[in-house]
C-alpha positions as CSV (number, residue, x, y, z in Angstrom):
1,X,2.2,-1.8,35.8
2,X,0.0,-1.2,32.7
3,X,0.0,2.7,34.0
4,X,3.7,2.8,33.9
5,X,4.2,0.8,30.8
6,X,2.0,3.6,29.0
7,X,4.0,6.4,30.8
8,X,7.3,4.8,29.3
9,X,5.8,4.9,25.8
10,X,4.6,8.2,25.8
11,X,7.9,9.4,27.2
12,X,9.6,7.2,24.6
13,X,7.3,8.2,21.5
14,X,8.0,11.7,22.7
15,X,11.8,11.4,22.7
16,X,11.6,10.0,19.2
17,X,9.4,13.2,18.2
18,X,11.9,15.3,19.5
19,X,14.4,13.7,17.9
20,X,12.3,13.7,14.5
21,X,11.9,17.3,14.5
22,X,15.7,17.8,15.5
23,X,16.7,15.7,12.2
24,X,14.7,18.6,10.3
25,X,16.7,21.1,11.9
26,X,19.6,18.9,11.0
27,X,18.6,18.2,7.4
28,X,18.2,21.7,6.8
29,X,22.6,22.6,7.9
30,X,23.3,19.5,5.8
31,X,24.3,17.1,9.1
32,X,23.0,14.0,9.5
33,X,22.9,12.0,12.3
34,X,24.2,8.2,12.1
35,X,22.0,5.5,11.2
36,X,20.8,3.2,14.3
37,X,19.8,-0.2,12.0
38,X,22.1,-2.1,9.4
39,X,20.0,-3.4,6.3
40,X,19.9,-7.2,7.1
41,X,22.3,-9.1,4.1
42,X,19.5,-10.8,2.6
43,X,17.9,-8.2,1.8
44,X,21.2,-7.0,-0.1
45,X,19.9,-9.2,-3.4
46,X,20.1,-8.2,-7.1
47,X,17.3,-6.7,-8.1
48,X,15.0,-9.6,-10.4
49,X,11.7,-8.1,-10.5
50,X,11.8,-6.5,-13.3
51,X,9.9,-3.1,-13.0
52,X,9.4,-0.6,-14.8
53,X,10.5,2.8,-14.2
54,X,8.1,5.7,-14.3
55,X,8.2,8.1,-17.4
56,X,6.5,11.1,-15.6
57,X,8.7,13.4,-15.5
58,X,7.4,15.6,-13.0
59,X,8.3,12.4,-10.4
60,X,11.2,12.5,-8.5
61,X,13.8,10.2,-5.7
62,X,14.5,7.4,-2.5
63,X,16.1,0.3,3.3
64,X,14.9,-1.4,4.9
65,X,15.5,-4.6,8.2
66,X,14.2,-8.2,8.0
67,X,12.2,-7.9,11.3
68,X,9.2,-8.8,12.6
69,X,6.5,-6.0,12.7
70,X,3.2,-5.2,14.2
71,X,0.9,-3.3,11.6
72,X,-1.7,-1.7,14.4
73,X,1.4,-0.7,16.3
74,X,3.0,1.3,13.4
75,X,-0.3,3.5,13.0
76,X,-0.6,3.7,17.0
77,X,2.9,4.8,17.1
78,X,2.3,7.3,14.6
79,X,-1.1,8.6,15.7
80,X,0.2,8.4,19.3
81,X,2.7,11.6,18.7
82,X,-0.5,13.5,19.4
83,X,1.0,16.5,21.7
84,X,-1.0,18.6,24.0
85,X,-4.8,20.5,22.2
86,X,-3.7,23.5,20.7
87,X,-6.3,25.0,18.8
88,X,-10.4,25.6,19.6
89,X,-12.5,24.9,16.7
90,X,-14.7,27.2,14.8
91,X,-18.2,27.3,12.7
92,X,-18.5,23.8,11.5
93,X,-21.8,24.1,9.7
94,X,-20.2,27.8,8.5
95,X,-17.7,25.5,6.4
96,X,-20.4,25.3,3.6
97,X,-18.8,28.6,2.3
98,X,-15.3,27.6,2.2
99,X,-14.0,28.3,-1.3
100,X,-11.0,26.7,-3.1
101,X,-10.8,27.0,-6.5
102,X,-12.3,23.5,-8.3
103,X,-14.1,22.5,-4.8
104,X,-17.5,22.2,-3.8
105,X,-17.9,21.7,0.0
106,X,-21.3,19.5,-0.1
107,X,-22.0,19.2,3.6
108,X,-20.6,20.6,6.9
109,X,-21.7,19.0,10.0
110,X,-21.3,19.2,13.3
111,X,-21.4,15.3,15.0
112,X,-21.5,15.6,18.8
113,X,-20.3,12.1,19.7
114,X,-20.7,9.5,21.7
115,X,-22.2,7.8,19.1
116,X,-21.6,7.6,15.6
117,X,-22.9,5.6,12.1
118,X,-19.6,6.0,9.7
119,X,-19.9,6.0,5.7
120,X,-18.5,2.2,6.2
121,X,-22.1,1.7,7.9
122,X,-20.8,0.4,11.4
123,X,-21.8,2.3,14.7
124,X,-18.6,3.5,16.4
125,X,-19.3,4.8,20.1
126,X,-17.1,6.9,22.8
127,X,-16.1,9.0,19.8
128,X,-15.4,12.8,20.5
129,X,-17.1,15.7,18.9
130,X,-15.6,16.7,15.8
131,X,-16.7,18.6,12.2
132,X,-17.7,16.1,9.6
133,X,-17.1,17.7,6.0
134,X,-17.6,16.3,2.7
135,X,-16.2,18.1,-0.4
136,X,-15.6,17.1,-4.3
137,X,-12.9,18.2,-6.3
138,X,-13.0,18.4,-10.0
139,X,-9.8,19.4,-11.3
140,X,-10.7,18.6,-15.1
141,X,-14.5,18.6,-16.6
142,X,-14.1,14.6,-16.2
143,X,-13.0,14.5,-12.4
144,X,-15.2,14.5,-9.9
145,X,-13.1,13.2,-6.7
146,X,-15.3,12.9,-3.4
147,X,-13.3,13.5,0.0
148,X,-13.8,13.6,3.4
149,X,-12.2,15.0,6.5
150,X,-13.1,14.7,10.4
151,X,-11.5,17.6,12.3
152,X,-12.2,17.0,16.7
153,X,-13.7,19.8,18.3
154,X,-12.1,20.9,20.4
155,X,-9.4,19.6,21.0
156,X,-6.8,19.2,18.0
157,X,-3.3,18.4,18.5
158,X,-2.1,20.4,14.8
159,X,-1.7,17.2,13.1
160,X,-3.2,16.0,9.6
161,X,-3.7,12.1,8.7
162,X,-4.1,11.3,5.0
163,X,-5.1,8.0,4.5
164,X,-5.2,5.3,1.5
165,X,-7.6,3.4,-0.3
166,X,-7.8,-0.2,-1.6
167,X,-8.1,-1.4,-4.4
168,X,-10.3,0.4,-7.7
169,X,-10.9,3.0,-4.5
170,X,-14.4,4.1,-5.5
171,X,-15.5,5.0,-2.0
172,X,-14.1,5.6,1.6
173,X,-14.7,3.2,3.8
174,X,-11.7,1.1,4.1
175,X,-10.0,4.3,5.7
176,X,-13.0,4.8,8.6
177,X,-11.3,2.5,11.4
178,X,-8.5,4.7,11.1
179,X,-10.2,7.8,11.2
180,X,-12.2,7.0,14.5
181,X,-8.5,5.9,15.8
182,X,-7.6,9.3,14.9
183,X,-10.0,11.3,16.1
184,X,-9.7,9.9,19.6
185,X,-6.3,11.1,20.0
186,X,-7.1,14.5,18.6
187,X,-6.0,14.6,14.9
188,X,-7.5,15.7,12.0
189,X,-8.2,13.1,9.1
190,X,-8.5,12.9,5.7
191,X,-9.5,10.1,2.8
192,X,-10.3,9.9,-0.7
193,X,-12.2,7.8,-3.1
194,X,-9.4,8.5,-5.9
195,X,-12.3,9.8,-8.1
196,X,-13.4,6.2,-9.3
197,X,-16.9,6.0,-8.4
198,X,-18.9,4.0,-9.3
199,X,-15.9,1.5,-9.1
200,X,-15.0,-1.1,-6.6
201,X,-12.2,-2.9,-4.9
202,X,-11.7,-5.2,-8.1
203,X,-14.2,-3.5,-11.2
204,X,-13.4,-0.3,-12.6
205,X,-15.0,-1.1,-16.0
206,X,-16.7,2.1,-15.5
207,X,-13.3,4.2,-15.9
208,X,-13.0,2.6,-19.2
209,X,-12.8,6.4,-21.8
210,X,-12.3,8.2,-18.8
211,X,-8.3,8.9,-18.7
212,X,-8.4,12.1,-16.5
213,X,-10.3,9.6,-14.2
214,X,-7.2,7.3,-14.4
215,X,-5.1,10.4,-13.8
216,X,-6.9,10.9,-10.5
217,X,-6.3,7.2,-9.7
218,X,-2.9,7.1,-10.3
219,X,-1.8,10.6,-7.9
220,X,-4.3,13.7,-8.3
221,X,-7.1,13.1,-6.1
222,X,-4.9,12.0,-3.1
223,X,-2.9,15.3,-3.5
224,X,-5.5,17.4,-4.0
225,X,-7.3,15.9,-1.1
226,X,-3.9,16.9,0.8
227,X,-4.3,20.3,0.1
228,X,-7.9,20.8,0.3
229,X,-8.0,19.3,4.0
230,X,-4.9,21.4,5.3
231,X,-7.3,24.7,3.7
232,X,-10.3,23.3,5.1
233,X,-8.3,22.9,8.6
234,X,-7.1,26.5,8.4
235,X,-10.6,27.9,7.8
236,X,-11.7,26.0,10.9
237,X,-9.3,26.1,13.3
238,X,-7.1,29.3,11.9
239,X,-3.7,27.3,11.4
240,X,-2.8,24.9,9.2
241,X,-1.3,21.8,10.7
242,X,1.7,21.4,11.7
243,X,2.3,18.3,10.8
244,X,1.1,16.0,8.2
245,X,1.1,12.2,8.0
246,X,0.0,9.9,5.8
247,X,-0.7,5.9,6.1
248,X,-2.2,3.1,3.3
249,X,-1.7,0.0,2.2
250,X,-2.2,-2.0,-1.4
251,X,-3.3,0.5,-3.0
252,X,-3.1,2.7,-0.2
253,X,0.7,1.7,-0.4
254,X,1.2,3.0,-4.1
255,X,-0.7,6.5,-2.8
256,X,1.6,6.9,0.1
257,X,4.8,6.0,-2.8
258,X,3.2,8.5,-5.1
259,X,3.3,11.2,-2.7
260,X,6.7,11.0,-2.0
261,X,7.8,11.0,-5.3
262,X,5.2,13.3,-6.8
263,X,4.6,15.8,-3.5
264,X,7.2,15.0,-1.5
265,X,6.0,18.7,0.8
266,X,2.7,17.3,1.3
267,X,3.6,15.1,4.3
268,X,6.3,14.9,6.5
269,X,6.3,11.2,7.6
270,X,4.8,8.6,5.0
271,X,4.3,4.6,5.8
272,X,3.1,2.7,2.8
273,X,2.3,-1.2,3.0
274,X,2.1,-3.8,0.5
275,X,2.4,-1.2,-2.3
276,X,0.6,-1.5,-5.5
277,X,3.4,0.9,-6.8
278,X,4.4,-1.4,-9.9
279,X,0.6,-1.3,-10.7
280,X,1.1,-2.5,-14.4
281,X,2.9,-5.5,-14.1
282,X,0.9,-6.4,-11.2
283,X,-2.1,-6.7,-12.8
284,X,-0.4,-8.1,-15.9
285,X,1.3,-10.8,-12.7
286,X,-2.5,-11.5,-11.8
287,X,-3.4,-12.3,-15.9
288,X,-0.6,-14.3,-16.0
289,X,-2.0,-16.5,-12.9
290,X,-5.2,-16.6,-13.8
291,X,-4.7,-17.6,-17.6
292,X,-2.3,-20.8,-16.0
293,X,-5.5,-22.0,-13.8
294,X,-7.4,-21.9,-16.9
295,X,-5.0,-23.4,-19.9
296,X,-7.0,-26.7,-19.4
297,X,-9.3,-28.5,-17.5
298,X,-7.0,-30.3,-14.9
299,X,-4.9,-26.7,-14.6
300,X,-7.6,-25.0,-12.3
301,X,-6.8,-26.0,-8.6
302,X,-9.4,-26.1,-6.3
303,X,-9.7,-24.6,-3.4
304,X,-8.8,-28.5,-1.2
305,X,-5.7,-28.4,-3.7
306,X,-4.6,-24.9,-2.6
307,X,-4.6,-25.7,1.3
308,X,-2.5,-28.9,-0.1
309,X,-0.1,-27.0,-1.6
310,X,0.8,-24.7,1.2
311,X,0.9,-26.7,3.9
312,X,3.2,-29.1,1.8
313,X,5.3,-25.7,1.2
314,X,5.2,-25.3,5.0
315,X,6.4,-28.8,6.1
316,X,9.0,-28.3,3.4
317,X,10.6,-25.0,4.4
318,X,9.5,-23.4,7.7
319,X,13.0,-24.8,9.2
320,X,14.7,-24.3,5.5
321,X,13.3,-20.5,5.8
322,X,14.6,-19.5,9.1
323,X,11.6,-20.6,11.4
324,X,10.8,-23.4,13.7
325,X,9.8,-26.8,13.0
326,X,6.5,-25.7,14.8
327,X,5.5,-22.9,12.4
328,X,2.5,-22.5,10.2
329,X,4.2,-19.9,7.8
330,X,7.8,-19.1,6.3
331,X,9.8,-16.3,7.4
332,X,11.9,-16.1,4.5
333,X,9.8,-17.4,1.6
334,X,12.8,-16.7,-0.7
335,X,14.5,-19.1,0.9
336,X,12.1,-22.0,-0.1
337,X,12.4,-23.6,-3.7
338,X,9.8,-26.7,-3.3
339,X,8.8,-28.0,-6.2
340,X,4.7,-28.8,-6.8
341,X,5.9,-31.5,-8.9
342,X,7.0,-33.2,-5.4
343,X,3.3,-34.3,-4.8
344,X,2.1,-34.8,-8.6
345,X,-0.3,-37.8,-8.7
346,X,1.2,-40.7,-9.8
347,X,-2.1,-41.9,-11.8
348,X,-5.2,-40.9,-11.2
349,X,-6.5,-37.9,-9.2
350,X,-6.1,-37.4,-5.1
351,X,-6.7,-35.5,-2.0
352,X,-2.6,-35.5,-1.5
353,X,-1.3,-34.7,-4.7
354,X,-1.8,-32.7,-7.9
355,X,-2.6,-33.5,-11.5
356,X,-0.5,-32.5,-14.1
357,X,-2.1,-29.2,-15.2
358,X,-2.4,-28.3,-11.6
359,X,1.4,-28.9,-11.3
360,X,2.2,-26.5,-13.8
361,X,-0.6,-23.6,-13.2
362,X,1.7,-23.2,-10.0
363,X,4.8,-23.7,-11.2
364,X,4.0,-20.8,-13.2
365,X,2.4,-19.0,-10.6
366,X,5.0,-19.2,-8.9
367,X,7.6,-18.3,-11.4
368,X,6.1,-14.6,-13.0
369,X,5.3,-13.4,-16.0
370,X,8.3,-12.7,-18.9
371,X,8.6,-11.5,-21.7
372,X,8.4,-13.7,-24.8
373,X,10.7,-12.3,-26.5
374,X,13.4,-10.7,-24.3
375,X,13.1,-13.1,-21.1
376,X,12.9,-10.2,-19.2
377,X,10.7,-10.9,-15.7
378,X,8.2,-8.7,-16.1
379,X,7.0,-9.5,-12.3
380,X,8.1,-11.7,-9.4
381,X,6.0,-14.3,-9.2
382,X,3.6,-15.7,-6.4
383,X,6.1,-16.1,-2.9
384,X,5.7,-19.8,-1.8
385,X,3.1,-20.1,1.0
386,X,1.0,-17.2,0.6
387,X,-1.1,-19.6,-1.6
388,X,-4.2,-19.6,0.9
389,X,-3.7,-16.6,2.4
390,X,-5.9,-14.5,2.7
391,X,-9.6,-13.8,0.8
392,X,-7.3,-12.5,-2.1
393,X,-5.8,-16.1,-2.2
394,X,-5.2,-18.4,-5.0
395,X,-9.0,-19.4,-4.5
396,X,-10.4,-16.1,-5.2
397,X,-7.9,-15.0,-8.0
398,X,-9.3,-18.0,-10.2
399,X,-12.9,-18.0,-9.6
400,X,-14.1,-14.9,-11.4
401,X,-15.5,-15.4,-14.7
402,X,-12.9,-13.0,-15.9
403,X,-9.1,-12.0,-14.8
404,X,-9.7,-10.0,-11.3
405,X,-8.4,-6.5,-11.6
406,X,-8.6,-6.6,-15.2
407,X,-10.9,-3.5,-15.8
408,X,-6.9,-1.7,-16.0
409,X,-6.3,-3.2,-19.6
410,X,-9.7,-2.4,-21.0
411,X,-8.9,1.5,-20.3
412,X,-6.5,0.5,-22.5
413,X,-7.4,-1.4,-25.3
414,X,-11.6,-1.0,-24.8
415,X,-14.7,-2.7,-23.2
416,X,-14.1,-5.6,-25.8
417,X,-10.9,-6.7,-24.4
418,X,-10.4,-11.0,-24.4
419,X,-8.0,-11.6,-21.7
420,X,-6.9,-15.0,-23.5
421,X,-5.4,-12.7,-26.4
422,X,-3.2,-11.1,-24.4
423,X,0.6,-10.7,-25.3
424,X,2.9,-10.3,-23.1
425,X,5.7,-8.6,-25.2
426,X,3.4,-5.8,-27.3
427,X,0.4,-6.0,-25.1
428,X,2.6,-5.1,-22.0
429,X,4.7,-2.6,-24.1
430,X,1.2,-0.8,-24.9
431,X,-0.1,-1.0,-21.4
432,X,3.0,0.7,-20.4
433,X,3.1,3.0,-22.3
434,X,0.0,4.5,-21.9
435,X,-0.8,3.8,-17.9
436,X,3.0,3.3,-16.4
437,X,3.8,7.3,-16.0
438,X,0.3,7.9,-14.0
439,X,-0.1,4.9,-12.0
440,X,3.4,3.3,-11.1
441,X,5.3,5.0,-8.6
442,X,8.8,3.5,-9.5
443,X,10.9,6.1,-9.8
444,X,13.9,5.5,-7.1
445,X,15.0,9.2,-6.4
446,X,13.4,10.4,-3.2
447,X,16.0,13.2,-2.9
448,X,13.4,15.8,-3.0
449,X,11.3,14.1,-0.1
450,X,14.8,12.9,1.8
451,X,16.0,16.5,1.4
452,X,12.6,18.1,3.0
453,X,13.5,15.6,6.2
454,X,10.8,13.5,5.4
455,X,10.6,10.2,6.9
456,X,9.1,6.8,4.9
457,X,8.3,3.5,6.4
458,X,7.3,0.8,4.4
459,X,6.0,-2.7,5.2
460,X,5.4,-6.0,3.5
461,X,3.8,-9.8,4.3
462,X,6.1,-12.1,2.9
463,X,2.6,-14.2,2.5
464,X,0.8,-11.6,0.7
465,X,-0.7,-13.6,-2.2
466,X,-2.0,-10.4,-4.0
467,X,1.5,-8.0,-4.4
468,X,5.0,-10.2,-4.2
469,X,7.1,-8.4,-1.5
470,X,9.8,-9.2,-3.5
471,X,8.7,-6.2,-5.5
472,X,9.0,-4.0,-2.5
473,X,12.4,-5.0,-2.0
474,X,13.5,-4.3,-5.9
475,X,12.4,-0.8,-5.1
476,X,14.3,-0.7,-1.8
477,X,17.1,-2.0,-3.0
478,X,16.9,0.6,-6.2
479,X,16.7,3.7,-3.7
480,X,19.9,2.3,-2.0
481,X,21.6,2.1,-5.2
482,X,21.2,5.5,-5.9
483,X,22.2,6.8,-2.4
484,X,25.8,5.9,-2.8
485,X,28.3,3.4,-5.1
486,X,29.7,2.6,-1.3
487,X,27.1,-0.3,0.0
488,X,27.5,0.7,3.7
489,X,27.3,4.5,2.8
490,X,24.2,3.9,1.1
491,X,22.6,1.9,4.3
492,X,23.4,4.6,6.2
493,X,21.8,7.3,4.1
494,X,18.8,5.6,3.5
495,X,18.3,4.2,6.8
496,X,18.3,8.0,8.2
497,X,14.8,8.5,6.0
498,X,13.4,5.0,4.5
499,X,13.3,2.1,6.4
500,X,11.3,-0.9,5.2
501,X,9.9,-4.2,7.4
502,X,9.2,-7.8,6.0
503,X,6.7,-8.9,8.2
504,X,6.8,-13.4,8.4
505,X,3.5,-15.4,7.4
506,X,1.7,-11.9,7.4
507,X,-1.0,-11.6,4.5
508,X,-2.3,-9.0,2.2
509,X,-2.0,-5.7,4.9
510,X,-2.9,-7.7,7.4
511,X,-3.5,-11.2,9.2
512,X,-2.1,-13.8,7.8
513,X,-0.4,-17.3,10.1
514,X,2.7,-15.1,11.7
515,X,2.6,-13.2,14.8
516,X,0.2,-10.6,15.0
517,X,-0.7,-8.1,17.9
């Protein structure tokens, strides 16, 4: 039965292949075939997160259904359109000559499989042979952008991955499980480190005088990566691919957003989860948080207190949210208003209730930064049980001596930064200005990419505790607006190239209390 089960998918993922590369065809005579999905009404909400648009102005233009989703089987799906070998490979180790302007190929290997030790320093076995090559790119005299691409030999199938990083990026190995899942159905794969070593997933103080650096964060190094591993492919195998894919989330998420907008003929289908997209009021979000837990002694909730508060969310609204009675999670957090002050000690402290400080750290955490002055929501807060979710939960975000993820305002105002001095109406304004046109991918109008037949799916945990997916659904529901004044017009343009999922009690990319497979 498991035989013919497989048979059905491959028939059915090949269907849809056919079917994706008729839409191009289509795209290209201006008809468009009619959407399948309807955009579920609640995600049809006014727009309250307050994001910024991007002022780069070489960025360009972009719906999403409330279901259920599995993570693994979106990549699977999309590595699995793998169609027969087409190409033999060539001189692997010969590689070391390649030239490109502003890249040094440092090593060209030939790995014969089964057995493998990855950059990520796990041994992965039953892996085919394929060319190993490591390159850096250094587009200014202050870049220097390490990549790496794994190319099966023989036996490639024409097809490219790209794939994301996390966090400060800083080195590769986030992206390895996904490359050995590539290169076991046949397709090449790329990855970067965004240019940001020494950095890691939450300290980029190194970055800190180093704006080209920032530059490569925000969009250079993934595109330049693009293009150097589509040359790199042609050298060896004597075509380029014919057709390119790219998958991250988090920050992987705001890479797969910038490439759309920024390169929208890098890639031809795009899936971004969790997207660090509105990058500057996120971190500003994560200040915010962190300087609530810290006002006073009583406002820092430990790490027993956390667990309190989200099962006592839980209890509260798993029915209230759309789920059952039995769940561990919410599947609509939005739909859930409890109040921390519903368990607020009466006197002294408790292992069932909160003090007053601790009351209003989440209250706050829970309600988002805005702006002094204007009231303006600079970001959606924290959604309501994604509180202990996680190892980027509410625990970890207030146990650093300093704001996690902070190094991103002492590029801008210097090594000497003091978090508890910053303002959110100037402060923000300055941040902005200086780092919102090269690291937020905001801007709506995916016309360019939509026009090109390009295809974009983008996920979300509605328990992520890191990026509110409330976020993700401002920018959905800012692509829709510009599709069409007619609502159901719009929903059917967009759902022909941009479809997004909100995944119930899922975490940060992954895991989480909600279904998983």
């Amino acid at each position: 039965m498991c035989r013919h089960r497989a048979r059905d998918l491959v028939a059915l993922l090949a269907d849809r292949q056919r079917q994706v590369e008729m839409d191009r065809v289509h795209c290209r005579h201006g008809y468009r075939r009619p959407a399948r999905a309807l955009l579920h009404p609640s995600l049809r909400r006014t727009d309250y997160g307050g994001a910024q648009r991007s002022r780069a102005a070489e960025i360009r233009r972009g719906h999403s259904g409330w279901q259920e989703v599995s993570m693994k089987a979106l990549l699977a799906a999309l590595l699995a359109l793998a169609a027969v070998p087409s190409a033999r490979a060539g001189d692997c180790a010969g590689l070391m000559g390649f030239y490109y302007p502003d890249t040094i190929v440092t090593s060209a290997t030939p790995v014969p499989g089964p057995s493998f030790t990855a950059p990520d320093g796990r041994i992965y076995d039953s892996l085919p042979p394929f060319c190993r090559v490591t390159a850096t790119l250094t587009p200014t005299s202050d870049s220097l952008i390490n990549m790496e691409l794994w190319m099966p030999d023989p036996g490639w199938t024409g097809r490219f991955l790209g794939l994301g990083n996390g966090g400060y990026g800083g080195n590769i190995a986030i992206a390895v499980p996904a490359m050995v899942a590539a290169l076991k159905l046949g397709i090449t794969s790329g990855t970067t480190d965004m240019g940001t070593t020494p950095s890691t997933n939450t300290d980029a103080d190194a970055l800190v005088g180093h704006p080209q650096k920032w530059v490569d964060f925000g969009y250079r190094a993934t595109h330049l990566m693009t293009v150097v591993s589509k040359e790199i492919a042609r050298a060896f195998y004597g075509s380029t691919p014919r057709y390119a894919y790219f998958h991250g989330c988090s920050t992987g998420g705001q890479q797969a957003l910038m490439e759309a907008q920024h390169y929208p003929d890098d890639y031809h289908g795009i899936i971004a989860g969790s997207p660090a997209n509105n990058r500057t009021h996120l971190h500003t979000n994560v200040l915010w948080f962190y300087r609530a837990t810290h006002a006073s002694p009583d406002s820092y909730i430990t790490s027993d207190k956390v667990s309190l508060i989200t099962r006592s969310v839980v209890a509260a609204c798993n029915v209230k949210s759309g789920g059952l009675a039995t769940d561990a999670f919410l599947t609509d957090a939005r739909a859930c208003d409890w109040d921390p002050a519903s368990i607020q000690c009466p006197a002294l402290d408790g292992p069932d209730c909160l003090l007053p400080g601790q009351v209003q750290a989440a209250r706050a955490g829970y309600d988002g930064p805005r702006n002094p002055g204007s009231g303006h929501l600079i970001y959606p807060g924290w959604m309501r049980g994604s509180e202990n979710a996680s190892e980027l939960g509410w625990n970890s975000q207030q146990s650093s001596a300093e704001p996690p993820f902070g190094s991103l305002f002492k590029w801008v105002f210097g090594s000497a930064w003091l978090w508890p001095t910053y303002d959110y109406d100037l402060d923000m304004a300055a941040v902005d200005q200086l780092l919102a046109p090269i690291l937020n991918a905001n801007n709506a109008d995916l016309g360019a990419f939509q026009s090109l037949g390009g295809k974009l799916l983008a996920y979300h945990g509605t328990a992520d505790p890191i990026i509110n997916p409330q976020d993700t659904v401002n920018y959905y529901n800012r692509v829709l607006a510009l599709q069409s004044k007619s609502a159901s017009l719009a929903q059917k343009r967009t759902q022909q190239f941009f479809r997004l999922f909100l995944v119930p009690g899922m975490g940060h990319c992954s895991r989480g209390a909600g279904p998983n497979a």
